[in-house]
C-alpha positions in Angstrom: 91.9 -78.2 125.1 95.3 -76.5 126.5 95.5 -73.4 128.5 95.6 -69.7 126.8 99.1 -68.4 127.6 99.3 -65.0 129.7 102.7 -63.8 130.0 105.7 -64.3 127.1 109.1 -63.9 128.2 111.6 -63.8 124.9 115.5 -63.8 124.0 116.4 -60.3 124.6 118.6 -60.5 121.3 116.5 -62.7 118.4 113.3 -61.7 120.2 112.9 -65.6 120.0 110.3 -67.2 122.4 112.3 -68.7 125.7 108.9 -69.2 128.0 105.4 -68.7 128.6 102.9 -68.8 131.6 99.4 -70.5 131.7 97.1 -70.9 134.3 95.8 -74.5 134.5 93.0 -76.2 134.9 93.4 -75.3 139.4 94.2 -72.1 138.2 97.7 -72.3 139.0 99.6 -70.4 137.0 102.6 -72.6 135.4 105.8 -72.3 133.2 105.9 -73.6 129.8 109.6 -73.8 128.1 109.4 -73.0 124.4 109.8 -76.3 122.9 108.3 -77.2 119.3 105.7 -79.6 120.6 104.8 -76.3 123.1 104.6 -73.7 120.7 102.3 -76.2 118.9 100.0 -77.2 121.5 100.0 -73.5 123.1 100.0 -71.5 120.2 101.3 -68.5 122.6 101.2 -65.7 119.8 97.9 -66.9 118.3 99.7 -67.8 114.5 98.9 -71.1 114.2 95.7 -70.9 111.5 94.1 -73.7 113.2 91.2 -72.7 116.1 92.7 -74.0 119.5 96.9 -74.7 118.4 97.5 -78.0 117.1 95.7 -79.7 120.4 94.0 -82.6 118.2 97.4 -83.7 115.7 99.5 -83.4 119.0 97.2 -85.8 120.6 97.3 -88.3 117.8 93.4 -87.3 116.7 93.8 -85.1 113.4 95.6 -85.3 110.1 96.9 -81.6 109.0 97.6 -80.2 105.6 100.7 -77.9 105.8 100.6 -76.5 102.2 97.9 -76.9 99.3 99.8 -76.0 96.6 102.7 -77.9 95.1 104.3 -79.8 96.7 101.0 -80.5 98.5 102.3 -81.5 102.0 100.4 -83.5 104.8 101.4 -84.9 108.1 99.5 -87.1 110.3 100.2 -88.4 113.9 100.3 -92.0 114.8 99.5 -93.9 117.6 103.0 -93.1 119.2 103.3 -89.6 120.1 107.3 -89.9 118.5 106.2 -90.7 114.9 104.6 -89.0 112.6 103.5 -89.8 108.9 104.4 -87.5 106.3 103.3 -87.5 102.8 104.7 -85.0 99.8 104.3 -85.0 96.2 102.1 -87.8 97.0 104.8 -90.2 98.4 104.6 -91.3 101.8 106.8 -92.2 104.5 107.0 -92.6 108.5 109.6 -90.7 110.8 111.5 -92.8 113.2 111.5 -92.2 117.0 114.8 -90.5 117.5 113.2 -88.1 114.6 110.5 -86.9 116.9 112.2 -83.0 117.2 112.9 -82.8 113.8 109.5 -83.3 112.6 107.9 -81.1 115.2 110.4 -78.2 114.1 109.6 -79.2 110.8 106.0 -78.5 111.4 106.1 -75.2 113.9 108.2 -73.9 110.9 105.9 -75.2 108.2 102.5 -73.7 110.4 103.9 -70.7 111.8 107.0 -69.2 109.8 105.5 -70.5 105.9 108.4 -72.6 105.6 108.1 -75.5 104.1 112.2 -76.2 103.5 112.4 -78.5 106.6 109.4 -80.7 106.0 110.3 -81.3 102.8 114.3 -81.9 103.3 113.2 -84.0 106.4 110.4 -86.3 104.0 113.3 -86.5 101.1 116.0 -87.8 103.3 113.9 -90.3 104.5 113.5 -91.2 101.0 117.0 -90.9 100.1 118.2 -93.0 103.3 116.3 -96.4 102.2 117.7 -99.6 103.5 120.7 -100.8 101.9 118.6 -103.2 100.1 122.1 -105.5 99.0 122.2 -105.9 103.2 118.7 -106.7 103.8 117.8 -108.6 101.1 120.9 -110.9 102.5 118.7 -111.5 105.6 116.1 -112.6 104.6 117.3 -116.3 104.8 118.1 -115.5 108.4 114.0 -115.5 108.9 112.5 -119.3 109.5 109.6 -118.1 107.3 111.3 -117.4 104.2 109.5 -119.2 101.8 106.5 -116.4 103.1 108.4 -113.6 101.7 109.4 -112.0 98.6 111.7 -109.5 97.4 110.3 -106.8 95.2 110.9 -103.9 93.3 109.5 -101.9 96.2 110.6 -103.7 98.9 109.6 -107.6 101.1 106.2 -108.8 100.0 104.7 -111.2 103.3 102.2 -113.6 102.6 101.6 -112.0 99.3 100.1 -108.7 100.8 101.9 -106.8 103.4 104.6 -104.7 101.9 107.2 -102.8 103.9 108.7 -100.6 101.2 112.5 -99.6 101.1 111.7 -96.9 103.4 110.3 -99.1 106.2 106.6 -97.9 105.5 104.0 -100.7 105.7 101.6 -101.0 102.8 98.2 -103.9 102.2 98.2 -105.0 98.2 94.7 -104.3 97.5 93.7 -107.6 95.2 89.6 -107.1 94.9 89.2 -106.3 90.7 85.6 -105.4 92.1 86.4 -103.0 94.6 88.2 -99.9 93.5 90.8 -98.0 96.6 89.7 -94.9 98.1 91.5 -91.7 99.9 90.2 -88.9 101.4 91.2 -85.5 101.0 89.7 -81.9 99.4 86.8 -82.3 101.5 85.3 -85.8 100.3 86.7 -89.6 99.3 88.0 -90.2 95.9 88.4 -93.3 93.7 91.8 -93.5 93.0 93.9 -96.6 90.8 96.4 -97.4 93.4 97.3 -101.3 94.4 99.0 -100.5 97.5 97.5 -98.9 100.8 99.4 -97.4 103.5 99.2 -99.2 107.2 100.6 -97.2 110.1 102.8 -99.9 111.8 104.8 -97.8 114.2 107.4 -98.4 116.4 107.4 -96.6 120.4 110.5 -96.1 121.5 114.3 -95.7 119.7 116.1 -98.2 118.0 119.3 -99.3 118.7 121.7 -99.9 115.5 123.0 -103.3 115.9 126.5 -104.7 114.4 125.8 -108.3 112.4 128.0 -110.5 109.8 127.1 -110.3 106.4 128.9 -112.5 104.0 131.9 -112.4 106.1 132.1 -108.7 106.5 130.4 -106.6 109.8 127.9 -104.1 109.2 126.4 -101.9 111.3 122.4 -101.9 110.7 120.6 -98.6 110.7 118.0 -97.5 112.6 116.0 -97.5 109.4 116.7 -100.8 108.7 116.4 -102.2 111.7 112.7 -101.1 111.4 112.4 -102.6 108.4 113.3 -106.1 109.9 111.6 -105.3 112.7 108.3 -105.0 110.6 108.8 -108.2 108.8 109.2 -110.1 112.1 106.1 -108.2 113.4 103.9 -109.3 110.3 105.3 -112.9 110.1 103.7 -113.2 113.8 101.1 -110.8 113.5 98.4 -113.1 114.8 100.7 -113.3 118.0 101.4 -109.5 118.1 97.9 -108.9 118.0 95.6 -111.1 119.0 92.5 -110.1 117.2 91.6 -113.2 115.4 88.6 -111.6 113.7 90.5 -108.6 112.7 92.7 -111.1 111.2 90.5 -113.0 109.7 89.3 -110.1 107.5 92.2 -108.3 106.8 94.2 -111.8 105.7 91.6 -112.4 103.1 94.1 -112.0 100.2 96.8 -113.2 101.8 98.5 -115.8 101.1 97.2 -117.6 104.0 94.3 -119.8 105.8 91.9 -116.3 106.4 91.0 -118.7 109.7 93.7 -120.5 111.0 96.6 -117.9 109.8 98.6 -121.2 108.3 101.0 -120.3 105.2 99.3 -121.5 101.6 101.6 -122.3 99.2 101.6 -119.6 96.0 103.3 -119.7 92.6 102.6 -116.1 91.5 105.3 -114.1 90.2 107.5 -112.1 92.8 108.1 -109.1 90.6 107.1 -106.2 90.9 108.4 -103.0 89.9 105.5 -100.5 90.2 106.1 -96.7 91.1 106.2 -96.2 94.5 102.5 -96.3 96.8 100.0 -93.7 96.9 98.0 -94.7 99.1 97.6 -91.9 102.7 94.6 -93.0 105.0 93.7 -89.6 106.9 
C-alpha cells in the first residue's frame, strides 16, 4: 500500500494541488508532484471512496466501477500499466498507449470531482475513431494467411474465432450451444446471451503511424489501426507469440484449426456477420 501524505502544497490562485510529501517506507520524507496517476495512488485529500486510493487498479489488480447509474461506467487495468479497458453503456473498448494521461484524468475526475464528461467523451471517441475499414480491409491480402481471415460486420474474424472489432478490441466467438457466457458484476456472475467475449490483447509501448500505398494513393495509418493490424499478425502467430501449447490447445478448440498442431482447417461457413457490437467485459 502507498504512503499517507503529510504536507499539501497548492496553487496559490485555483487552490489546485501542485505537491505533496510522504514519508516512505525508510521513513524518508519525499516529494510527490501532483500528477493524475499520484492523486490516484496517494489519495492526498482522502476523496477517493475507495479504502487505501486506487493502489490495486493502479497496479493492474482491480476492476473499478466509476458510476452505477446510467451510463453505467467501468474501467479496468491491463497488463500494461499505459492501457486501460473501458466499458460504457455496455460497449467496450481499450485505450492506446499514447492515451495513458487522458484516461488517468478521465478517472481522477470521474472518482474525485463526480464528473463523468471525460470518461465518457474519451470511451466515445474511441468509438467514433474506428479504423477506416475501406483502408484495412485493403490489407488484408498483404497477410500470407489470408485465406484464415474474414471480414465482418464487426471487424477481421481469424481462424473463425478471434475477432478484433473496428475499434482494435480483441473478442473469442463463443461456439458451445451447451454452455451459456457469463460476466460478473452487481456482486455475483450472470448468464448473459452474448456470442462474443472480450480478450485483453494489449500493446506496451506507443505506436508509430506509418505512411503505406493503397491502391496507388499514400495513406498515413493511424495509431488505431495500426493496432488493429498489429493484433491480426499477433493472433495469426499466436502459438509463436506465446508459447503455451496447452493454453492453446484449449482455447483453439473452436477454431478453425488442428486444437494440437495449430495447422489451418479449411471452413466453408458463411463470413457474415452483422451482429450489434460485443458485450462481453471479463472483471
Amino acid at each position: 500500500m502507498p504512503e499517507e501524505p503529510i504536507d499539501i502544497s497548492r496553487d496559490r490562485e485555483t487552490g489546485e494541488i501542485k505537491q505533496f510529501t510522504i514519508i516512505d517506507k525508510h521513513g524518508q520524507p519525499q516529494l510527490i508532484k501532483s500528477s493524475p496517476e499520484n492523486i490516484l495512488l496517494y489519495d492526498p485529500e482522502g476523496k477517493l471512496p475507495f479504502d487505501g486510493g486506487m493502489y490495486e487498479f493502479l497496479q493492474g489488480n482491480q476492476a473499478i466501477v466509476l458510476n452505477e447509474d446510467d451510463p453505467k461506467i467501468m474501467v479496468a487495468p491491463t497488463d500494461n500499466e499505459y492501457c486501460y479497458i473501458v466499458r460504457v453503456r455496455n460497449r467496450t473498448v481499450e485505450t492506446t498507449p499514447s492515451q495513458a494521461k487522458r484516461a488517468l484524468e478521465a478517472i481522477k475526475a470521474a472518482t474525485i470531482d463526480k464528473d463523468i464528461t471525460e470518461i465518457v467523451q474519451l470511451h466515445d471517441d474511441i468509438v467514433s475513431n474506428q479504423v477506416r475499414r475501406d483502408i484495412v480491409n485493403k490489407l488484408m491480402t498483404t497477410f500470407e494467411e489470408t485465406a484464415r481471415l474474414k471480414k465482418t460486420g464487426r471487424g477481421w474474424l481469424v481462424d473463425d474465432f478471434y475477432l478484433v472489432n473496428w475499434e482494435a478490441s480483441m473478442y473469442t466467438k463463443h461456439n458451445d450451444p451447451n454452455e451459456g457466457d457469463y460476466k460478473r458484476g452487481g456482486g455475483g456472475v450472470t448468464k448473459t446471451d452474448t456470442s462474443y467475449e472480450f480478450v485483453q490483447l494489449s500493446v506496451n509501448r506507443e505506436i508509430e503511424p506509418i505512411e503505406i500505398t493503397v491502391g496507388g494513393s499514400t495513406v498515413r495509418l493511424s495509431e488505431r489501426e495500426m493496432l488493429f493490424l498489429g493484433k491480426i499478425k499477433w493472433l495469426l502467430n499466436r502459438r509463436e507469440m506465446h508459447p503455451d501449447i496447452p493454453f492453446w490447445q484449449f482455447s483453439d478448440k473452436y477454431a478453425s484449426v488442428d486444437n494440437i498442431t495449430g495447422e489451418p482447417e479449411t471452413t466453408d461457413e458463411d463470413s457474415s456477420d452483422e451482429r450489434d457490437t460485443p458485450d462481453g467485459f471479463n472483471l
